[in-house]
N, C-alpha and C positions, 0 to 999 in steps of 0.2 A: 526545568526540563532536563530529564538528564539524558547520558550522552546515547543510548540505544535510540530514545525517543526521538532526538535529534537526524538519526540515521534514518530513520521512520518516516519523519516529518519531510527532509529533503525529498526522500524516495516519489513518498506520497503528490510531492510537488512538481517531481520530475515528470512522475507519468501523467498527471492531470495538464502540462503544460504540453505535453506530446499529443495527448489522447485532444486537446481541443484544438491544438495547430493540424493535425490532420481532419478533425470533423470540419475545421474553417476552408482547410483547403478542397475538401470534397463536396463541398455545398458553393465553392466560388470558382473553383477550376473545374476544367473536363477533364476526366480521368480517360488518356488513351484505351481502347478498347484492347489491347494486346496485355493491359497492366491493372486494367480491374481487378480480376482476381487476388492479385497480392497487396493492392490497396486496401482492399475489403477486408482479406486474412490479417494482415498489421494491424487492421483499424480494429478487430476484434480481436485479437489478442492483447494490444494495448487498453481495450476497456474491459477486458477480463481484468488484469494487471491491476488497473485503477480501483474497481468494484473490489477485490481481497484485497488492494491496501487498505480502503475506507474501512473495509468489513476488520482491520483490525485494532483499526481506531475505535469503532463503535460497540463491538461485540467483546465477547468476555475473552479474548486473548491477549489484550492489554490489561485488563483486571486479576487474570491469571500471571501475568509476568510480574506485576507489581506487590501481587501476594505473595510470590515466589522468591522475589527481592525480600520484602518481608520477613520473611523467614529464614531467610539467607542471615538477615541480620539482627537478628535474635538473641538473645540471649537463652540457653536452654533453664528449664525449671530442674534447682538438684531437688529430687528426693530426698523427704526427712527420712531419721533412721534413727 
């Protein structure tokens, strides 16, 4: 794995550990009625967050960065002449 992927991977782990200690705490606590609001806002914004992390593990922006790498380290083709 290399080291962006890695930065990727924590990330990815960080927000799925956020996004389901708040889904755990809103399904077993009462959320005061003056703090709803910004439970709900956190709680969806941190699963925006999680849903484009995933989305760049699965989708072609990790296939695009790796071809990118790719090419990076390439050697180029000379021209005969």
């Amino acid at each position: 794995m290399k080291r962006k992927d890695i930065f990727h991977f924590i990330l990815t782990m960080a927000l799925f550990s956020v996004t389901s200690g708040l889904l755990i705490l809103c399904f077993f606590k009462e959320v005061p009625p003056s703090n709803k609001e910004i439970v709900y806002t956190s709680l969806g914004v941190f699963i925006t967050a999680f849903v484009s992390s995933i989305g760049w593990w699965f989708n072609s922006s990790k296939s695009s960065a790796e071809k990118t790498d790719m090419i990076h380290n390439s050697t180029p083709i000379k021209p005969e002449q």
